[in-house]
N, C-alpha and C positions, 0 to 999 in steps of 0.2 A: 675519745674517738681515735682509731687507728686510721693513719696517714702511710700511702704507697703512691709513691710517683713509677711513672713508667716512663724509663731511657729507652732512646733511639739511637741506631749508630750509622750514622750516613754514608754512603757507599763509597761517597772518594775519599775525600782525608781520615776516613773511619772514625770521625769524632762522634763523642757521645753525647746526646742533646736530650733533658727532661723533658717531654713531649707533651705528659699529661698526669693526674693526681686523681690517685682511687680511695677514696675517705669511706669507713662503715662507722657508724652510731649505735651500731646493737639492733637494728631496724630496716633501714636502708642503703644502699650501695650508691654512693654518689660519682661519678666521672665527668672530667673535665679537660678538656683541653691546657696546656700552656702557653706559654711565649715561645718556649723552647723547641714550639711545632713550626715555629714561622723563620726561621735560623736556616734551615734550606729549602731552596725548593725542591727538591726530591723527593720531601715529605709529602706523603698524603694521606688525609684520615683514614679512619677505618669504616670498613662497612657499615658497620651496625651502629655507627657513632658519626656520621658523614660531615656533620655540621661545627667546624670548628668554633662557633660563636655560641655554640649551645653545651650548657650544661644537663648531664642527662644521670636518673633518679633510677632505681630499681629494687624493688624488694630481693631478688634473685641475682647474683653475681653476674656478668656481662658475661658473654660469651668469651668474649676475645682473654677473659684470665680464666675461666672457668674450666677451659681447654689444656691449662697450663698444668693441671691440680691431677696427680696420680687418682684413677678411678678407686672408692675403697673395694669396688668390687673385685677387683686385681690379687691374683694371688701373693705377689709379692708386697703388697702394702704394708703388714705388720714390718717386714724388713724393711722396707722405704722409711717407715715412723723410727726405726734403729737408727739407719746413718741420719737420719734428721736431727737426731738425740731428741725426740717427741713422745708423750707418753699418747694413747688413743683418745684421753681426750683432752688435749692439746694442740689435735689436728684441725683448727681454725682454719678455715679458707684462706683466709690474707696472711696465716701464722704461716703456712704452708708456702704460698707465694713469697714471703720476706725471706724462709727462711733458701729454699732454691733459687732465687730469681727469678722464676717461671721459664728457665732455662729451654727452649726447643733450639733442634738443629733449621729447624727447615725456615727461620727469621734470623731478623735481628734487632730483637725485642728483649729487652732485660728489667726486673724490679725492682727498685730501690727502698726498701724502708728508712722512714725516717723517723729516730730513736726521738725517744723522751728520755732527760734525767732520770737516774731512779732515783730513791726517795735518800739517798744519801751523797748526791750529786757526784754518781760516778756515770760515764758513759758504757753501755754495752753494744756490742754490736756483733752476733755468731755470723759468718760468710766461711763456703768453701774456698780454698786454693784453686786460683784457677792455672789454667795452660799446663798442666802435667801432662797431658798428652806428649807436648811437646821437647820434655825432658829426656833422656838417655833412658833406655832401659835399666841401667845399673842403678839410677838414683830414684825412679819409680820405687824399686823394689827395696830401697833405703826405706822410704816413707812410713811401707808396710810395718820397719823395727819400731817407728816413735811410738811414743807413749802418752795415754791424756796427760795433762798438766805440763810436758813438756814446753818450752820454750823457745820462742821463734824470734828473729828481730826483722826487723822491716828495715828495707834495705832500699830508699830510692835508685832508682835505676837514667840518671839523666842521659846515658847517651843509648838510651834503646831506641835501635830503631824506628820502633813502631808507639809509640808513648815516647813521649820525654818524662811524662808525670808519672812513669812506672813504680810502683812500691815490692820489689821483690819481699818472697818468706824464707828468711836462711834460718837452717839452724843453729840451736846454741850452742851446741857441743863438739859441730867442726862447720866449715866452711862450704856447706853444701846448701845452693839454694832448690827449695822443694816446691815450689810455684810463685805466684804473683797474688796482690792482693786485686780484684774487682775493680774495674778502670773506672767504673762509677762511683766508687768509693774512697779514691784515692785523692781529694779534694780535703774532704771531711779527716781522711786521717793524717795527713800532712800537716793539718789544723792541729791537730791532738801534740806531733808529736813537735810542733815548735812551741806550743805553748809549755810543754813538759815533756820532754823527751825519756827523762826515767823511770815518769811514772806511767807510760806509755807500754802497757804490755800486751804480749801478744801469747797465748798458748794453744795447745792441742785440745780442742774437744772431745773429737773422736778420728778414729782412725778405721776407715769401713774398707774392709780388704778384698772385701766380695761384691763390693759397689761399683758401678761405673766410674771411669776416672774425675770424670765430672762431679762427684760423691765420695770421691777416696777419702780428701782429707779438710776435716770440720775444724776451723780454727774460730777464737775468740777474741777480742780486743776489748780493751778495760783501760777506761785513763780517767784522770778527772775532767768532770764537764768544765771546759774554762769558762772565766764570766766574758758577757758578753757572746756566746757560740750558738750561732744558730745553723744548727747541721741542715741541709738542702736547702742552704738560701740563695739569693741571686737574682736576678731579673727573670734569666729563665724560669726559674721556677713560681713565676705566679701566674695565676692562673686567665684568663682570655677572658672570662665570663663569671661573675658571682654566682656563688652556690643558691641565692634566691632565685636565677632563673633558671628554672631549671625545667625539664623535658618527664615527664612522667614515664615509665613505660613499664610492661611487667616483665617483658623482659629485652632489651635490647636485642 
């Protein structure tokens, strides 16, 4: 079963709170509310999901992500499936979702996948770089040089303004940092790297130079899964209502 929570970022202290959990079975589209929806009041459900006590069922993906998913009718799609590093059929709904965020400007709505071991208990987890918008034009255009397989290190950032739990991505070959890792993800990987900090690596996926900045640059993280690690766990993140009660509908 593939597991997608969806973070909320609340308008005052801009924190990021798991809101809710999108499970598919090969069958059906399960959504659920969290704990992490009740953490401010600011939150409010969503239309097509209004009842936070209700767990709700769909053979067809819900609007609210399905919205998020580049149309294939789109002439840029094959290019889209490029900077993804996706082959066409690998374009999974929730693959698609995990691997973007389901990124839009006009929210602030972000999606989190939550890794399984692979079968030789390492952890993987592909995310872009984020905030390059907000870097220097000279070190944008740095990015553009790296190379896949290059080497990144994660660089906590405690006295950032705006995050204390910042993970800067510098590079390995000089002192330039080239964005930030996913604020929602920065939890799970700060996990990774005290449990093991050198076996904690970070490389270049891809480097998409004709993609939006948002799309520039596809990085990787590899460490070993530690015992005992349960990536998106917490209070928040359990869910309001058992997946047995669940809402039928065809489509949200």
């Amino acid at each position: 079963m593939t597991v997608l929570y969806l973070a909320w970022q609340e308008p005052k202290e801009r924190h990021w709170f798991p809101v809710g959990r999108l499970c598919f079975d090969g069958s059906t589209y399960r959504f659920g509310y969290t704990k992490g929806a009740m953490r401010s009041p600011d939150f409010m459900p969503f239309a097509q999901m209004p009842d936070l006590n209700t767990s709700y069922a769909s053979t067809e993906l819900f609007p609210l992500f399905k919205n998020r998913i580049l149309s294939k009718s789109r002439p840029e799609y094959p290019s889209f499936l490029n900077w993804l590093d996706l082959e066409s059929g690998e374009d999974e709904p929730l693959t698609l979702l995990a691997r973007t965020g389901g990124e839009r400007a006009t929210d602030s709505l972000r999606i989190v996948p939550c890794p399984t071991p692979s079968p030789d208990g390492v952890y993987h987890m592909s995310f872009f770089s984020h905030g390059i918008r907000y870097l220097p034009e000279s070190i944008q255009a740095s990015i553009e040089n790296l190379s896949v397989g290059d080497n990144l290190f994660l660089m906590p950032d405690p006295q950032n303004p705006y995050d204390s739990d910042a993970l800067a991505l510098r590079m390995a070959s000089q002192a330039v940092i080239v964005g930030y890792c996913p604020r929602y993800l920065n939890h799970d990987f700060r996990l990774l790297l005290q449990a093991d900090p050198r076996a904690t690596r970070v490389h270049v996926k891809r480097v998409n130079r004709a993609a939006p900045l948002q799309l520039r640059l596809l990085c990787t993280v590899q460490a070993p899964w530690p015992k005992h690690f349960q990536p998106c766990s917490g209070e928040d993140y359990e869910v309001l209502v058992a997946d047995t009660q669940v809402l039928v509908s065809g489509e949200c």
